[in-house]
C-alpha positions, -999 to +999 in steps of 0.1 A: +054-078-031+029-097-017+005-125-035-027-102-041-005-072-061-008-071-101+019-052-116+006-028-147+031-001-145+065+006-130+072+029-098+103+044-111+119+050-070+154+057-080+145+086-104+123+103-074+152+095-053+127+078-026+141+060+006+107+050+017+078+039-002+041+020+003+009+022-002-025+041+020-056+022+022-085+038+006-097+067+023-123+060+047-106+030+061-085+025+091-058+048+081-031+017+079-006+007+053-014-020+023+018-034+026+019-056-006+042-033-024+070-020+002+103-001-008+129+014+014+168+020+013+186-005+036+182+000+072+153+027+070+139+041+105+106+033+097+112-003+090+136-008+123+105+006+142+079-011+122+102-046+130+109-037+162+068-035+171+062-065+153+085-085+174+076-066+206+044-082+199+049-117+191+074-119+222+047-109+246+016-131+225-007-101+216-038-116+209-057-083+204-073-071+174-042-055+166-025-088+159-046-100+132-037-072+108+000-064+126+018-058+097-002-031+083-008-015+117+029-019+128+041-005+095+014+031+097+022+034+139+063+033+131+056+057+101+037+081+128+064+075+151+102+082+128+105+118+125+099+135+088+135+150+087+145+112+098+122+097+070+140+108+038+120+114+005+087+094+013+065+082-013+031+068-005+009+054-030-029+054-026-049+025-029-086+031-043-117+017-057-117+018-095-147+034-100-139+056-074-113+073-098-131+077-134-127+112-140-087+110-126-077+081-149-093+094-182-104+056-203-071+059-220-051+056-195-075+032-169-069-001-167-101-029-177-118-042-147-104-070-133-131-103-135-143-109-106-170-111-087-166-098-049-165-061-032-128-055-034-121-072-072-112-039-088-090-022-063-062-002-077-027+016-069-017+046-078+003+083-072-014+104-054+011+130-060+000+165-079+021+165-109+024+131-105+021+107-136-015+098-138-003+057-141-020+030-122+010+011-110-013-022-095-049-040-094-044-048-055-065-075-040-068-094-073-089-115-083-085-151-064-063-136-036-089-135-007-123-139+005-139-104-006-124-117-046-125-149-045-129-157-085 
């Protein structure tokens, strides 16, 4: 986990059998990986790529734009790059606005707005999955944790 992830519900991995799991950005972004919550089996392809890239970079001193957000780029590129029948069973959350997602989290089951003032306070993480339990699992970018939710 990383510093700006709020834990509400449990992601149950070893039930779904999962050897890779982590989170999309909202849609509409860059298409990277929110890599605050990160699960694999030991020694997963996607990871040795995504490490691999990583240190590729830092050895030859990338300075591009690339390098300031290197782990979540690193992470989607080695995803794009490890073969699905080499991936295992994948599970990728979905990170999303709160009131983005009204209608799929009836008010029941959605959490309270975080409070916060700032245009990324109520970010959540869920299971994008059809069938899939209708849980928010995080508040991402909480409240406090950065510059766009700073209190």
């Amino acid at each position: 986990f990383d510093t700006d992830l709020r834990a509400l519900a449990p992601v149950d991995l070893d039930l779904l059998q999962v050897e890779f799991s982590t989170v999309r950005e909202p849609d509409g972004h860059t298409g990277r990986f929110f890599q605050a919550f990160l699960a694999s089996r030991p020694g997963h392809p996607i990871l040795a790529a995504a490490l691999s890239a990583m240190l590729q970079s830092y050895t030859r001193g990338n300075t591009t734009a690339k390098a300031y957000l290197l782990g979540p780029a690193t992470l989607r590129e080695a995803y794009d790059s490890v073969h699905e029948a080499q991936r295992g069973e994948v599970l990728l959350l979905q990170e999303a606005r709160l009131e983005d997602h009204k209608r799929r989290f009836p008010a029941a089951e959605r959490p309270k707005p975080q409070i916060g003032e700032g245009i990324s306070c109520n970010y959540i993480v869920y299971d994008p999955r059809v069938g899939g339990p209708k849980r928010v699992h995080f508040f991402s970018r909480i409240v406090g944790a950065g510059e766009y939710c700073p209190r």
